[in-house]
C-alpha positions as CSV (number, residue, x, y, z in Angstrom):
1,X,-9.4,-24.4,52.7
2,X,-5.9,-23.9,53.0
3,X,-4.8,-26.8,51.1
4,X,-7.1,-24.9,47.8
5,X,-4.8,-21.7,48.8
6,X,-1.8,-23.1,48.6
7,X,-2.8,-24.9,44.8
8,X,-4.7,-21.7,43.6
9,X,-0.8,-20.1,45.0
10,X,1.2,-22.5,43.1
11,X,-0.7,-22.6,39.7
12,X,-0.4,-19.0,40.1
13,X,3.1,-18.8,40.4
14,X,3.5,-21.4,37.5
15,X,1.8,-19.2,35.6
16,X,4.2,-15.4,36.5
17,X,6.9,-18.0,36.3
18,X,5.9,-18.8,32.8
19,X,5.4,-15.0,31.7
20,X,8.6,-14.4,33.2
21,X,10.2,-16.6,30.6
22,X,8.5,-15.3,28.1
23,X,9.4,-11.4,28.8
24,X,12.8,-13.1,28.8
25,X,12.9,-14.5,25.4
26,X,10.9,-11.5,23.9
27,X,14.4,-9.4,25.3
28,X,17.1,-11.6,24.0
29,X,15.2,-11.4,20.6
30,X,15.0,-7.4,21.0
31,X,18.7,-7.7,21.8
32,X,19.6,-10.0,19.0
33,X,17.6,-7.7,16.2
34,X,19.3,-4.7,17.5
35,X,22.9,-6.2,17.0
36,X,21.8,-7.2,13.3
37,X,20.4,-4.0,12.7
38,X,23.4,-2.1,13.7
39,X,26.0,-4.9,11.8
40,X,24.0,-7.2,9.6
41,X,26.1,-10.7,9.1
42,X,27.0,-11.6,5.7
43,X,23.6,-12.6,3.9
44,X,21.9,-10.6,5.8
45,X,19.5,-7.8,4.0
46,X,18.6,-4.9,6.0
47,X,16.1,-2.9,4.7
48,X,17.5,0.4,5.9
49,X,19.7,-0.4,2.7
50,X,16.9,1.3,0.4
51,X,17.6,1.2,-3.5
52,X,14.7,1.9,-5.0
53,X,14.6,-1.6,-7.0
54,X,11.2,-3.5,-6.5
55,X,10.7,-7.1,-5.6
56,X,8.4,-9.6,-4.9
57,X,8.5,-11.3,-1.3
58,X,8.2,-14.8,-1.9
59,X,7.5,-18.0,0.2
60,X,9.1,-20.7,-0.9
61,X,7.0,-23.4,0.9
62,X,3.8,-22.4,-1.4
63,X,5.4,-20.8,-4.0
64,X,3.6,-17.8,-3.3
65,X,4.0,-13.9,-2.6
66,X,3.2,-11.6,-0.2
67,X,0.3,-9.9,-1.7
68,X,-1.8,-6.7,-0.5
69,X,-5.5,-7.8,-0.3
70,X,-8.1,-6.5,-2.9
71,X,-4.9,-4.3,-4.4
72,X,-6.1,-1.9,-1.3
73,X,-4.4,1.0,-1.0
74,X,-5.9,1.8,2.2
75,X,-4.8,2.4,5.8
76,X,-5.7,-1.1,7.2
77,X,-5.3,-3.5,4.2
78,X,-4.8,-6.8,4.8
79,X,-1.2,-8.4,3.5
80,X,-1.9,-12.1,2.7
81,X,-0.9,-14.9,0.3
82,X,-1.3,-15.4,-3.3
83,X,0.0,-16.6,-6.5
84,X,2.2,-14.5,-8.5
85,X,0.7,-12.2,-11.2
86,X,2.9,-9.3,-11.6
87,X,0.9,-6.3,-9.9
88,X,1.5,-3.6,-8.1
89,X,0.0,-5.6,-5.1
90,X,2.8,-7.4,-5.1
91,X,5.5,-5.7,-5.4
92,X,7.6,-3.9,-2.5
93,X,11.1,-1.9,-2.0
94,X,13.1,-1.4,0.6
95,X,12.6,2.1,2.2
96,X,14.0,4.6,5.0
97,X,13.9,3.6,8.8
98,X,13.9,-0.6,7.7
99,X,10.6,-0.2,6.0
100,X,9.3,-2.4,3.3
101,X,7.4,-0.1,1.0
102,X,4.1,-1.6,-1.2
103,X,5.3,0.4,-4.5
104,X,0.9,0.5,-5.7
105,X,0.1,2.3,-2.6
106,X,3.5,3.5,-1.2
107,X,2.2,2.2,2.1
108,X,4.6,0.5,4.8
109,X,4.2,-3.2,6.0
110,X,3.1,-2.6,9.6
111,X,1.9,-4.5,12.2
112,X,-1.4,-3.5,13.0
113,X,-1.8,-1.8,16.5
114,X,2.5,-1.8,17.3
115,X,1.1,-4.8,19.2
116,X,3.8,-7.6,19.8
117,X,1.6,-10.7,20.4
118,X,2.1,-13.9,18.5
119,X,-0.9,-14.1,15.7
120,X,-0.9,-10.2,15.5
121,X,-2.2,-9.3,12.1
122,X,0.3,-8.0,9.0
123,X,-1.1,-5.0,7.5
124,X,-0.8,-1.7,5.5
125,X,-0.3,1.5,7.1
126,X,1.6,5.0,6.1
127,X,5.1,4.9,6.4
128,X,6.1,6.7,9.5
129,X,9.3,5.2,10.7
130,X,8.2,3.6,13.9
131,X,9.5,0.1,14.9
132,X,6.5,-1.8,14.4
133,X,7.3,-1.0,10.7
134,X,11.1,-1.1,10.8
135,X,12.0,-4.8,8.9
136,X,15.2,-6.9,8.7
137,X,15.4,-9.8,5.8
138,X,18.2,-12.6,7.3
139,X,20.1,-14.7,5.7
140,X,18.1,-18.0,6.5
141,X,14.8,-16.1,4.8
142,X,12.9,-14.6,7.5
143,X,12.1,-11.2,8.2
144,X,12.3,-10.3,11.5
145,X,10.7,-7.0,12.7
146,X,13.4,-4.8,14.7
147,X,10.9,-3.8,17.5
148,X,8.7,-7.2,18.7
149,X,12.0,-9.5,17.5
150,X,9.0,-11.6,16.0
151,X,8.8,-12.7,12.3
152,X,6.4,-12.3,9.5
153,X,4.5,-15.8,9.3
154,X,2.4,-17.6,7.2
155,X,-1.1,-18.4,9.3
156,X,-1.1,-22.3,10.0
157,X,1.6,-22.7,7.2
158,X,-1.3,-22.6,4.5
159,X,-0.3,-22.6,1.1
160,X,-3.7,-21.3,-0.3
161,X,-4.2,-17.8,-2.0
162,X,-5.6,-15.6,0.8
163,X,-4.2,-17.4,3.4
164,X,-3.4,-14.6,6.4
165,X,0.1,-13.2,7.2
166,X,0.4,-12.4,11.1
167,X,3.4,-11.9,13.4
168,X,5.2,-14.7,15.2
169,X,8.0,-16.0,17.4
170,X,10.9,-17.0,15.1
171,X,10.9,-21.2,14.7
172,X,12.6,-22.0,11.7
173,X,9.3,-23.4,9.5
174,X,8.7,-23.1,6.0
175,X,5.7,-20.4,7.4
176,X,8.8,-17.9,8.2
177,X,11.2,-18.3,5.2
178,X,10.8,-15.7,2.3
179,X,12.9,-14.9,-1.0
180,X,13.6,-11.4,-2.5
181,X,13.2,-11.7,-5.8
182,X,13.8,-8.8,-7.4
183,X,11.4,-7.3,-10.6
């Protein structure tokens, strides 16, 4: 009986060990987003630098934009991938607080709940100026949200219209890379 102690003991301190590390990345990309948000590098868009111009958010893996489902204007709608065709779905500006403002519903991209977790679902919600809404675009094409330090994503890098856009930890793939392209 002791010996099943001491294994149920050691897988559990595999696993704290293992959230440990985890708490510790989340905080060095916390740390990191707050240094870009308070000096961007060169080729770096923070979206606190509102304009007013409108652009479509494009991923350059599927050739697709960010696109807000059903041209919803709702609390709640769903931000996913589809092809380009010039509507008010698609199109965004850069607001107050690091917002990126849907220009149709002159809703913020949020993600839903404030909740961090990888796979956490993109959505609409009023602009309100909390983090979980407070954007920065990089230079190598993702946009990294100032509070989680996590990245908008493309679900299972699909390349199909409607594929889901949910929250993730920054990794470099085509999934995480985006283009302003300006209306």
């Amino acid at each position: 009986e002791n010996k099943k102690l001491l294994e149920t003991y050691k897988k559990e301190a595999n696993e704290n060990k293992k959230l440990l590390e985890s708490y510790k990345e989340a905080e060095e990309n916390k740390k990191q987003v707050a240094r870009l948000v308070s000096r961007p590098p060169h080729g770096t868009r923070n979206a606190q630098e509102a304009d007013g111009r409108e652009f479509y958010i494009i991923n350059p893996q599927s050739n697709k934009a960010l696109d807000v489902f059903g041209g919803s204007c709702e609390n709640g709608a769903n931000i996913n991938l589809w092809g380009r065709n010039g509507s008010g779905a698609q199109r965004f500006r850069f607001g107050s607080n690091g917002a990126i403002i849907n220009v149709q519903s002159n809703k913020a991209i949020d993600i839903q709940g404030g909740n961090s977790k990888d796979g956490t679902n993109i959505i609409l919600w009023s602009a309100h100026g909390g983090s979980n809404q407070s954007w920065v675009v990089l230079g190598d094409g993702s946009i990294i949200n100032t509070g989680s330090g996590k990245v908008i994503d493309v679900s299972n890098s699909g390349r199909d219209n409607g594929t889901n856009i949910h929250l993730w930890t920054k990794n470099g793939t085509g999934a995480q890379k985006w283009r302003i392209e300006y209306v």
